[in-house]
VEXLUMBA-653487 format. One record per residue (C-alpha): y, z, x; residue in one letter. Coordinates in Angstrom, 3 decimals. Each point is the difference from the previous one (the first is absolute). Example, Ala and Ser with C-alpha at 12.3 -4.5 7.8 and 13.67 -1.06 7.14 Angstrom:
Y / Z / X / keza
-4.500 / 7.800 / 12.300 / A
3.440 / -0.660 / 1.370 / S
***
This chain:
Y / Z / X / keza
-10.901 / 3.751 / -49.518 / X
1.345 / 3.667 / -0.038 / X
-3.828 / 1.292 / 0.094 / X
-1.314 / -2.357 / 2.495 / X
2.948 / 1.138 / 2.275 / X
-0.552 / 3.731 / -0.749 / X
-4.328 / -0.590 / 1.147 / X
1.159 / -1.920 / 2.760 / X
2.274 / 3.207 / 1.213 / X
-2.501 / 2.309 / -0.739 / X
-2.511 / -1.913 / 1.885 / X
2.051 / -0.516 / 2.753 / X
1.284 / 3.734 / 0.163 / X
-4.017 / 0.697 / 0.178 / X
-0.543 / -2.041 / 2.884 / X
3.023 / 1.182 / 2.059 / X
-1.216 / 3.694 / -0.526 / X
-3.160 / -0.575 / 0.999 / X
-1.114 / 2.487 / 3.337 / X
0.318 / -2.678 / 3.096 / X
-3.872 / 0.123 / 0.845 / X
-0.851 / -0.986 / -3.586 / X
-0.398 / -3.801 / 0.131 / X
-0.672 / -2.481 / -2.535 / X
-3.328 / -2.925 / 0.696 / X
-0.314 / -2.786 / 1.901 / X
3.359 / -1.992 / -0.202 / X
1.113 / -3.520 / 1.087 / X
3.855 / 0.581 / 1.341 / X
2.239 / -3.207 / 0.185 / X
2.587 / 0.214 / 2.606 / X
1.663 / -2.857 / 2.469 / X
-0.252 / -0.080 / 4.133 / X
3.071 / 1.102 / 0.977 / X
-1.095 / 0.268 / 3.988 / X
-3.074 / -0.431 / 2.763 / X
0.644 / 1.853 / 2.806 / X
-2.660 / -0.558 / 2.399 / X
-3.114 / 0.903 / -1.832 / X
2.242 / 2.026 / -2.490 / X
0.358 / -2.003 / -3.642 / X
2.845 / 1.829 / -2.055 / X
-0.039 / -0.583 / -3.654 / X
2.589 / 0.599 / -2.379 / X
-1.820 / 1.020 / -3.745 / X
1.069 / -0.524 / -3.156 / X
-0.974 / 3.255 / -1.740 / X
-0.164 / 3.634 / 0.810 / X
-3.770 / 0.297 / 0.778 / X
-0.533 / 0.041 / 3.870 / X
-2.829 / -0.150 / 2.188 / X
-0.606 / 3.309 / 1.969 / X
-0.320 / 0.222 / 3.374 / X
-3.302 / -0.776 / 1.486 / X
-1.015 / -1.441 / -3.145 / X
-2.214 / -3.270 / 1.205 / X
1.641 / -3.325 / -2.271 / X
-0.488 / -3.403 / -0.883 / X
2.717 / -1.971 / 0.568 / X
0.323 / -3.498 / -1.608 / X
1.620 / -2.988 / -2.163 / X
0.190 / -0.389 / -3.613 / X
-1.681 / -3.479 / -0.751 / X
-0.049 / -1.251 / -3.159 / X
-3.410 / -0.481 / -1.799 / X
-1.438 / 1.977 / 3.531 / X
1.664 / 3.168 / -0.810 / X
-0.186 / 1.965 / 3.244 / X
-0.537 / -2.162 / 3.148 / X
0.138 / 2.802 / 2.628 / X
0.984 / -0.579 / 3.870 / X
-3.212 / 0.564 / 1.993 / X
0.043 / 3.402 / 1.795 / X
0.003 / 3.160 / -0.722 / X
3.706 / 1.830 / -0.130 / X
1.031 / 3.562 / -0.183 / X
3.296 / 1.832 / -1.204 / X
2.164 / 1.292 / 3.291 / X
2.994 / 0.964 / -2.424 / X
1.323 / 0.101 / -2.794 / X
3.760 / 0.463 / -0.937 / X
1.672 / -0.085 / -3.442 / X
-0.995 / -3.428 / -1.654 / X
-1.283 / -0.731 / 4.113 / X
-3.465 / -0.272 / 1.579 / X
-0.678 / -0.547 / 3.406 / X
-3.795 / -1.673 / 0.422 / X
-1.961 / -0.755 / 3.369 / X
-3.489 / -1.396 / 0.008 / X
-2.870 / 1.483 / 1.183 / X
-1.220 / -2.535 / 2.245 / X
1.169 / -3.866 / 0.144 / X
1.578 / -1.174 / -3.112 / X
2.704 / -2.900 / -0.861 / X
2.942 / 1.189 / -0.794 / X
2.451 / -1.155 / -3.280 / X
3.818 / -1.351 / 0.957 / X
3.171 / 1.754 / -1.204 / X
0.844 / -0.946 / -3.163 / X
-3.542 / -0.660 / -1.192 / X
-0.576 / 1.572 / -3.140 / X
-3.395 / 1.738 / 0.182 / X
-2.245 / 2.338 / -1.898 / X
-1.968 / 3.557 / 1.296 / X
-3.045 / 1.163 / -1.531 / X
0.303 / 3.859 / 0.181 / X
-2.843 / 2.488 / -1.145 / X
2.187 / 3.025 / 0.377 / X
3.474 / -0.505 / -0.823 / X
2.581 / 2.816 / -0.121 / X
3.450 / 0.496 / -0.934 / X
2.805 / -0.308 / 2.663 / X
0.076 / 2.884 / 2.428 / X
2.631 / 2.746 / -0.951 / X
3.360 / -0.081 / 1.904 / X
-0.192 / 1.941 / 3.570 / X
-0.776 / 3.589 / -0.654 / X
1.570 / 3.269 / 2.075 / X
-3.027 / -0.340 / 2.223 / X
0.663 / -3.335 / 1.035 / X
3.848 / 0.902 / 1.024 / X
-0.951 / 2.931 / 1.512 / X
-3.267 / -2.203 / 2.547 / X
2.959 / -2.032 / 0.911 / X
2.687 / 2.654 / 0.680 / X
-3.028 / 1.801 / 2.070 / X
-0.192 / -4.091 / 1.744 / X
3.779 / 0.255 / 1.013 / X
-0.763 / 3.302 / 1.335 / X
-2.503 / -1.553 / 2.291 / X
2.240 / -3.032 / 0.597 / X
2.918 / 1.675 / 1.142 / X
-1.338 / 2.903 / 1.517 / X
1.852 / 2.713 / -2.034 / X
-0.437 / 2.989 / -2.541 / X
-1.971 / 1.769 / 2.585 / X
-2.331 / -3.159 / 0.811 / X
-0.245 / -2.284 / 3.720 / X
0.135 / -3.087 / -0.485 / X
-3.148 / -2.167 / -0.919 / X
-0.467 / -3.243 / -1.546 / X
-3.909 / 0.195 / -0.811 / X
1.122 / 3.050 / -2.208 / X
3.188 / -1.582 / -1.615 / X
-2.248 / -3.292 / -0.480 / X
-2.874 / 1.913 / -1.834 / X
2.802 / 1.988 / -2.166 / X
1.741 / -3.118 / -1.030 / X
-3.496 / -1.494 / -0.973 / X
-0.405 / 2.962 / -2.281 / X
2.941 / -0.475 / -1.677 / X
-0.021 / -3.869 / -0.015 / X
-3.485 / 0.496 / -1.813 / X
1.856 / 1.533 / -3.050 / X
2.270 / -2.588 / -0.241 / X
2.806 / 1.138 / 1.941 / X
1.983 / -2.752 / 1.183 / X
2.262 / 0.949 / 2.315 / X
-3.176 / 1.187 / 2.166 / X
-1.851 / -3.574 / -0.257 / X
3.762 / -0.967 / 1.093 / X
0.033 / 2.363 / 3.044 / X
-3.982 / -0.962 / 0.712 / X
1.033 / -3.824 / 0.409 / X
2.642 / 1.102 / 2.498 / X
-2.709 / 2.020 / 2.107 / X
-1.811 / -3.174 / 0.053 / X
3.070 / -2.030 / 0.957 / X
0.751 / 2.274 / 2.969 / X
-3.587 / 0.905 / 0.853 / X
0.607 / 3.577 / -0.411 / X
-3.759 / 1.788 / -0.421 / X
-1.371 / -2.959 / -0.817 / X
-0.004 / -3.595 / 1.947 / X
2.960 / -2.754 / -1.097 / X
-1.402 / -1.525 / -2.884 / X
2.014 / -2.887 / -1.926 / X
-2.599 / -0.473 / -2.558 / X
-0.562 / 3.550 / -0.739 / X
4.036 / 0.522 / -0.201 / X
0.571 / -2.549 / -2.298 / X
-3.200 / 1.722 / -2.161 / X
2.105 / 3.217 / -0.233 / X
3.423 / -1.305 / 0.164 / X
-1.330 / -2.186 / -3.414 / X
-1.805 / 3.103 / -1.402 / X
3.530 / 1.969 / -0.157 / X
2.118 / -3.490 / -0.852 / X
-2.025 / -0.520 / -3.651 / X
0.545 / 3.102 / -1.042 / X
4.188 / -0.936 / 0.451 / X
0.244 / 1.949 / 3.535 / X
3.083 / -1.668 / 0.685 / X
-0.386 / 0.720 / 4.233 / X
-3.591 / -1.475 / -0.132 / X
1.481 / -2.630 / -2.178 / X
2.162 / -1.367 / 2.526 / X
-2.612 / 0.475 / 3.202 / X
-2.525 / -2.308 / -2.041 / X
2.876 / -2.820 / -0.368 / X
0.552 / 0.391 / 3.916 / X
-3.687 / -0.349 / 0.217 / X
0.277 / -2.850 / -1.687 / X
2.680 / -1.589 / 1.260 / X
-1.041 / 0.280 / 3.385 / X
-3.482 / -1.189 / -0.377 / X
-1.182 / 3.947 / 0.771 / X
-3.254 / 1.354 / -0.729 / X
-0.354 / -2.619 / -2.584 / X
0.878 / -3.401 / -0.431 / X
3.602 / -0.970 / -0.261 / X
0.862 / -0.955 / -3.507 / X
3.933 / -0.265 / -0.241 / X
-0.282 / -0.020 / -3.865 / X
-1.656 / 3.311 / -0.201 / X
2.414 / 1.636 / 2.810 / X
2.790 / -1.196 / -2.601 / X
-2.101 / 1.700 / -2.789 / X
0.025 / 3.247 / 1.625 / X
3.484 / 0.131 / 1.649 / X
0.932 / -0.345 / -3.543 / X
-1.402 / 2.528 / -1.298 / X
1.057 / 2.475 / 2.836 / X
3.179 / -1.496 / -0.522 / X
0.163 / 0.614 / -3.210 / X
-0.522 / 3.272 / 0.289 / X
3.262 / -0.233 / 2.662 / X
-1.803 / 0.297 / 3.199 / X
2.739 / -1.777 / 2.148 / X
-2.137 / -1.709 / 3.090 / X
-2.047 / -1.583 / -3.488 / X
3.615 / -1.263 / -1.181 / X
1.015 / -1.386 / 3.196 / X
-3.484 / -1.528 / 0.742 / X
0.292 / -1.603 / -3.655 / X
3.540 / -1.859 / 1.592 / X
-1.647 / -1.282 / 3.129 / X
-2.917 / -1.085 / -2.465 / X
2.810 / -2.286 / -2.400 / X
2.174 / -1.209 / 3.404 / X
-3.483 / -1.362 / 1.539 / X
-2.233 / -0.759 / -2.847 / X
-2.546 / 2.219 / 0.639 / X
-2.476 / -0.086 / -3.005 / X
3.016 / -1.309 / -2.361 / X
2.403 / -2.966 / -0.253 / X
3.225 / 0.624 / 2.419 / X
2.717 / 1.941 / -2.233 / X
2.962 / 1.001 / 2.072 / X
1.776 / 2.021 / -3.066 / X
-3.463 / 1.652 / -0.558 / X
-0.294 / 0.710 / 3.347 / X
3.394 / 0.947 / 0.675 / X
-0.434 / 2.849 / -2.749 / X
-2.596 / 1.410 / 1.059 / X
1.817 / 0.525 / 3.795 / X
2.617 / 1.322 / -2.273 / X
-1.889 / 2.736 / -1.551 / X
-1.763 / 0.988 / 3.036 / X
3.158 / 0.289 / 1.825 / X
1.951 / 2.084 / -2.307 / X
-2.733 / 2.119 / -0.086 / X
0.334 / 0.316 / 3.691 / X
-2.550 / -1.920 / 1.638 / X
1.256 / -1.275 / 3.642 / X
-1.599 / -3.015 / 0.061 / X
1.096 / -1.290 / -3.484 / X
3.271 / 0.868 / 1.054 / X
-0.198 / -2.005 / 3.005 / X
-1.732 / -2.859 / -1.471 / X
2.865 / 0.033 / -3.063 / X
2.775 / -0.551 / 2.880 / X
-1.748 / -2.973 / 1.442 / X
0.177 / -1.348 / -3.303 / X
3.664 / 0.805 / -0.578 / X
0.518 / -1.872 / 3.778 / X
-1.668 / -2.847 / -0.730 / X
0.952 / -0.305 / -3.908 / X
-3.990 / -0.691 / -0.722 / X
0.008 / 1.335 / -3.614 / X
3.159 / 1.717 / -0.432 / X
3.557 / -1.668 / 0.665 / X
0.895 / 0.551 / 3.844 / X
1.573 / 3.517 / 0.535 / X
0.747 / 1.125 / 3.532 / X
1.245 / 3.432 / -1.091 / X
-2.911 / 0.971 / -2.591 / X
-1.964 / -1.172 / 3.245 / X
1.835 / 2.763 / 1.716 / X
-0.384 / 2.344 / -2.536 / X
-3.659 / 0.038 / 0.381 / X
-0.300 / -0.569 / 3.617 / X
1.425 / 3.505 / 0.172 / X
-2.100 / 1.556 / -2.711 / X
-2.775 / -1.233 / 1.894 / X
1.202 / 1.109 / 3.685 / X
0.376 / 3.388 / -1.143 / X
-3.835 / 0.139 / -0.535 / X
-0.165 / -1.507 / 3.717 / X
-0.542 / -4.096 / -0.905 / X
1.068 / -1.501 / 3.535 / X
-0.073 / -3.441 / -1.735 / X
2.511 / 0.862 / -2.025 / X
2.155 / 1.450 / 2.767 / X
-0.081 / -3.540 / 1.572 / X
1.163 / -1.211 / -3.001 / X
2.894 / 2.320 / -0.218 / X
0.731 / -0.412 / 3.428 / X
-0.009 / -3.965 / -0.230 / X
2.265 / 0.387 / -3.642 / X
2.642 / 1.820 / 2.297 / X
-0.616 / -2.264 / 3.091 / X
0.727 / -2.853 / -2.443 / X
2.366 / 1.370 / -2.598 / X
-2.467 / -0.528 / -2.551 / X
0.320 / 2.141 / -2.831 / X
2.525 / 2.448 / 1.658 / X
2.588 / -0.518 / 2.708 / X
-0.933 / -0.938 / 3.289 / X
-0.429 / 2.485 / 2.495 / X
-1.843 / -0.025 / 3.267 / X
-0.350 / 4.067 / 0.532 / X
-1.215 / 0.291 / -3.328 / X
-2.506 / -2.921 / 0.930 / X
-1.085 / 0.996 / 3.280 / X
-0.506 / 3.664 / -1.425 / X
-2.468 / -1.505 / -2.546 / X
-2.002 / -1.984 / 2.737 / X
-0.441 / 2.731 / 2.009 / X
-1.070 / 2.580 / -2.357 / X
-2.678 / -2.867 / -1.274 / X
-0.643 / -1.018 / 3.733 / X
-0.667 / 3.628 / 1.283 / X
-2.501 / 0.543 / -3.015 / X
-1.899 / -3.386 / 2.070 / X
1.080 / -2.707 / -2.629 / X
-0.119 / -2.931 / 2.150 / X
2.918 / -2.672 / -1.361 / X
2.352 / 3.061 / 0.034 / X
-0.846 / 0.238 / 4.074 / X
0.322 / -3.910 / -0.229 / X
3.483 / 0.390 / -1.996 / X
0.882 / 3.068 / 2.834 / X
-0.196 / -2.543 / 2.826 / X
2.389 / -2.800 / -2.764 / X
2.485 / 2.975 / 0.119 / X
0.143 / 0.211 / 3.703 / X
-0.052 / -3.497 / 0.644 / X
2.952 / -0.696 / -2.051 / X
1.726 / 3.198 / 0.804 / X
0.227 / 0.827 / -4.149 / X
0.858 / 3.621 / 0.164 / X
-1.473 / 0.319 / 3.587 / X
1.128 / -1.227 / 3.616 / X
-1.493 / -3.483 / 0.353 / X
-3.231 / 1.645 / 2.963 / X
-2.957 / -3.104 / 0.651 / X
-1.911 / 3.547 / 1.471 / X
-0.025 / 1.467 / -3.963 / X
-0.365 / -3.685 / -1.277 / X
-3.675 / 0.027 / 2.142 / X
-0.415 / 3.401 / -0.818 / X
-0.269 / -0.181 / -3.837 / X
-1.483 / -3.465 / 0.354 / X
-3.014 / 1.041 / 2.233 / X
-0.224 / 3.083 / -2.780 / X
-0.395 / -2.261 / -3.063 / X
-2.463 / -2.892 / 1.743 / X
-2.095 / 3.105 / 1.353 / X
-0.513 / 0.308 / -3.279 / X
-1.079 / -3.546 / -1.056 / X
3.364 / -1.799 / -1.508 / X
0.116 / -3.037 / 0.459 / X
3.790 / -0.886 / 0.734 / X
0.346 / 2.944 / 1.972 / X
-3.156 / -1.605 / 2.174 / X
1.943 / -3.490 / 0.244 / X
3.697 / 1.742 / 0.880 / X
-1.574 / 2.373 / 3.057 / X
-1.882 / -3.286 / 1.342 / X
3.695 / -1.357 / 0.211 / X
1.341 / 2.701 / 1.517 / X
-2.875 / -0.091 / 2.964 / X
0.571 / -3.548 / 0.034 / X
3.785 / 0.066 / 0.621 / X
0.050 / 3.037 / 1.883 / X
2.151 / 2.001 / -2.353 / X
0.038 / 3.459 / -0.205 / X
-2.962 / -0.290 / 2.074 / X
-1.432 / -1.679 / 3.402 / X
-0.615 / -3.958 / -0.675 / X
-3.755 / 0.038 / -0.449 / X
-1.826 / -2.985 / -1.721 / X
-3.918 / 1.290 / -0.173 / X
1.555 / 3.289 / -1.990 / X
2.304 / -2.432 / -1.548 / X
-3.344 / -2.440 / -1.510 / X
-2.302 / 2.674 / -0.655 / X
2.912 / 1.530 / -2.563 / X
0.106 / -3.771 / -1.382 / X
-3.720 / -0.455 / -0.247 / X
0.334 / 3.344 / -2.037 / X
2.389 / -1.563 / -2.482 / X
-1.443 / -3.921 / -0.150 / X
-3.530 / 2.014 / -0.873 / X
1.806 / 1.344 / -3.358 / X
1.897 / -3.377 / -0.562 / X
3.029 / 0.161 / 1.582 / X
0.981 / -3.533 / 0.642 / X
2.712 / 0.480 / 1.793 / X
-2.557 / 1.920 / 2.208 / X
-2.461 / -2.732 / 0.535 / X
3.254 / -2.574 / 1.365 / X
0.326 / 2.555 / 2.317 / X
-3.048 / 0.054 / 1.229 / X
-0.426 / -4.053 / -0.190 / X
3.563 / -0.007 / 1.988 / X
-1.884 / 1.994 / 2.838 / X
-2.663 / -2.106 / 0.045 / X
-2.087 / 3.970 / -1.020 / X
-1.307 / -1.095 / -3.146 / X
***
């Protein structure tokens, strides 16, 4: 045993210090589909013989007592990663489905390709140059793109990252969703954690590629895992709904929790909805302060409402109308359209204000400009009593029809009641 495991080091020590461009025969490489992406078939292999790039390939099944049935087509290497190759065929070909384990027939495989080198940081710190315009440089996104390709060509993922955003933005090169995904991938599989979490948007959002809920869960995990905090938060919303998993509210609820102490706004905000409405933690109006605040300070208007309402309410921490109306209006001068609704509540009711119909309309006609709902409905009674404005029942029905279109039933009696349907 002790001599079979010494030949098998030696023989293995041989093969890792082999020079790169030697290359042992003809191979058959096993490996499983792990994506198609347009024409794109990514394959995950078992070994660490790759494919090089350019290198034409068979690509086909194992069938028993058939040996090699191969898809028809002809297919050629686009990339290869660690343990990752990227094929595209030549001309029209069927392509394999994820999961599919499959088998390439490679005359020239190599070893994996070396980490990135000097050169290739050095290409993509000359592609920032370009990008930003700086270090003596103008600006110019055919330079910065052709840089970045340099660098991405050695493997450098945070370039195949930054060419997947040009493509996003159409920045030297038209808006692309396929090609973004390509890059955004390229970067993610070699444990990118940025491009990581950009391929589970793409994902989720059905974005350049089909949407697949159960890979965008596969991906946020691992950027999450690596503690990128949108990842962690997206990873809550992904338990709460049941996106590409069974609805866990303590999984999902953990998650918001770790994205949130970490400091992400959104996790904070969603983690004090949860503490408001007691969905999988106990009810808790002042944790739900806690982090309405933590996520105001990063500028979250929703949460401001929230704050505002808590103090409107006495919910979670004594009632007080300033404190309220100061948290409405910071949210409702940043354009957040229930705090203008709540404005006009305050003015109506005279809570920390003089009761003044004129400021009622105002912040009503200021939220329904901006497509809610109840503030639609409220401003078509206004019009249609003549309060705070002149009595005026075609402004009043068109701010009705406005509401009844998104549902508001209250709305559509209204409209039934003037015979305006």
């Amino acid at each position: 045993m002790v001599l079979k495991r010494t030949w098998m080091v030696l023989l293995l020590g041989f093969l890792f210090c082999m020079p790169v461009q030697n290359t042992v025969g003809a191979a058959e490489l096993k490996g499983k589909v792990t994506a198609v992406n347009g024409s794109t078939v990514q394959i995950q292999l078992d070994g660490d013989l790759l494919p090089r790039v350019g290198d034409p390939v068979t690509i086909g099944f194992k069938v028993p007592g058939l040996g090699l049935v191969p898809l028809e087509g002809q297919w050629h290497v686009s990339f290869t990663g660690t343990a990752v190759v990227e094929a595209e065929p030549s001309g029209t070909a069927p392509q394999p489905q994820v999961g599919q384990l499959v088998s390439i027939q490679s005359a020239q495989p190599g070893s994996a390709p070396a980490p990135a080198s000097n050169a290739a940081e050095t290409a993509f710190n000359r592609g920032e140059d370009y990008f930003h315009g700086r270090n003596g440089v103008a600006q110019d996104y055919g330079r910065a793109l052709a840089s970045y390709r340099e660098a991405a060509d050695l493997g450098y993922a945070k370039a195949q990252n930054k060419i997947a955003g040009m493509y996003d933005k159409g920045l030297g090169v038209p808006r692309d969703r396929v090609e973004e995904v390509k890059w955004y991938r390229r970067a993610a599989v070699q444990g990118y954690a940025k491009s990581q979490h950009n391929l589970a948007n793409a994902y989720f959002n059905g974005s350049g590629v089909a949407q697949d809920y159960g890979q965008a869960l596969a991906w946020y995990r691992k950027a999450a895992d690596q503690g990128v905090p949108q990842s962690q938060n997206q990873l809550g919303v992904m338990y709460f709904k049941g996106r590409g998993v069974a609805v866990d509210y303590a999984e999902g609820i953990r998650w918001y929790r770790k994205a949130a102490e970490a400091g992400n706004a959104t996790a904070q905000h969603n983690l004090a909805c949860n503490y408001i409405e007691g969905t999988g933690v106990a009810r808790d109006y002042e944790q739900a302060a806690d982090w309405c605040r933590k996520a105001v300070d990063q500028g979250k208007t929703g949460c401001a409402v929230m704050l505002g309402m808590g103090y409107e309410k006495g919910a979670g921490v004594a009632r007080d109308y300033a404190a309220a109306l100061k948290w409405y209006r910071f949210a409702a001068d940043k354009g957040n359209p229930a705090a203008q609704f709540n404005m006009g509540i305050m003015y109506l009711k005279g809570h920390g204000v003089p009761r003044d119909n004129g400021m009622v309309v105002h912040w009503y006609r200021k939220s329904a400009d901006q497509g809610f709902a109840k503030a639609q409905y409220y401003l078509g009674t206004k019009y249609e009593e003549g309060i705070g404005v002149p009595m005026d029942l075609d402004v009043a029905v068109h701010w009705y029809r406005l509401a009844a279109k998104q549902g508001r039933n209250d709305a559509k009696k209204a409209l039934a009641r003037l015979g305006r349907q």
